[in-house]
C-alpha positions as CSV (number, residue, x, y, z in Angstrom):
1,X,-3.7,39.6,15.5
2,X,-5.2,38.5,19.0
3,X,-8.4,39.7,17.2
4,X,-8.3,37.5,14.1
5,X,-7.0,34.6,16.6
6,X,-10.3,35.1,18.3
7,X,-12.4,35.4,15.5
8,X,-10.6,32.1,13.7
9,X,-11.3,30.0,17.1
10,X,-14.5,30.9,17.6
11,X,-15.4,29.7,13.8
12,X,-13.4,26.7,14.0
13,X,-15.9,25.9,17.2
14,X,-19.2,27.0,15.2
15,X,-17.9,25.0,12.5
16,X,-17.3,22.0,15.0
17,X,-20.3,22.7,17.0
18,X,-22.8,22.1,13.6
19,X,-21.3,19.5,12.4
20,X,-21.8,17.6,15.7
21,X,-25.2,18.7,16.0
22,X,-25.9,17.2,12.1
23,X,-24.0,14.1,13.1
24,X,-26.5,13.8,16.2
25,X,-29.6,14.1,14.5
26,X,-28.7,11.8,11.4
27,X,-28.1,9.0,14.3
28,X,-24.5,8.9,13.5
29,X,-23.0,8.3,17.3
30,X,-19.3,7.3,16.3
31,X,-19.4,10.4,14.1
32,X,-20.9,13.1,16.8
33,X,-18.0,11.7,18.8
34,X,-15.4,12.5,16.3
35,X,-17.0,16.4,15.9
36,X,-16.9,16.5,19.9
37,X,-13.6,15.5,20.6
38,X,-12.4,18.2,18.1
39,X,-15.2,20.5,19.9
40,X,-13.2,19.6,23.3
41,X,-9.6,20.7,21.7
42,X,-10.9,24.4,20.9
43,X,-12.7,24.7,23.9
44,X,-9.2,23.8,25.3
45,X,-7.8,26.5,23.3
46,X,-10.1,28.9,23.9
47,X,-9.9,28.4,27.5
48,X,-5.9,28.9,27.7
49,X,-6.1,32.1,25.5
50,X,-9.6,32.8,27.2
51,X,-11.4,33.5,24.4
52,X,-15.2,33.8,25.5
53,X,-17.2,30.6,24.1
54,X,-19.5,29.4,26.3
55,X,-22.9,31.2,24.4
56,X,-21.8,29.1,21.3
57,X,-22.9,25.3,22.4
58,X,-26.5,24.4,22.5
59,X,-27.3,22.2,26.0
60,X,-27.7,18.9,24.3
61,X,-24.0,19.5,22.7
62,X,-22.9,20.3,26.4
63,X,-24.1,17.6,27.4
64,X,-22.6,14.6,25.3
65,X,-19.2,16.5,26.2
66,X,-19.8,16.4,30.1
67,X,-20.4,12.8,29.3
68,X,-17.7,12.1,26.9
69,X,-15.4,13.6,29.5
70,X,-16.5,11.2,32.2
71,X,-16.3,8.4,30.5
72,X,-12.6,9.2,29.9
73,X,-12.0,9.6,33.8
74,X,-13.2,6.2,34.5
């Protein structure tokens, strides 16, 4: 079960993860930020249930959700 957990997570955040990525390179802003805030939730998860994720974001993608999350703080 933990294993399917795992394996459902870390698709939910490839599956994220592209779609932000598509969203940034068609120019879309308001829509990359959509894909990153969901992005943000399974990285959450993953954290609390410490699920290894970190290899799956690209640096760009990392980023925009350093950003995103201090522009929230302010």
């Amino acid at each position: 079960m933990t294993g399917h957990f795992a394996a459902e997570l870390r698709r939910g955040l490839t599956d994220a993860h592209a779609a932000t990525v598509t969203a940034m390179a068609a120019g879309h802003p308001y829509e990359a930020y959509l894909h990153r805030a969901r992005l943000a939730e399974l990285l959450e998860l993953a954290e609390r249930h410490e699920v290894d994720a970190g290899d799956l974001l690209l640096p760009e993608v990392r980023t925009a959700l350093a950003e995103d999350r201090a522009a929230l703080e302010q």
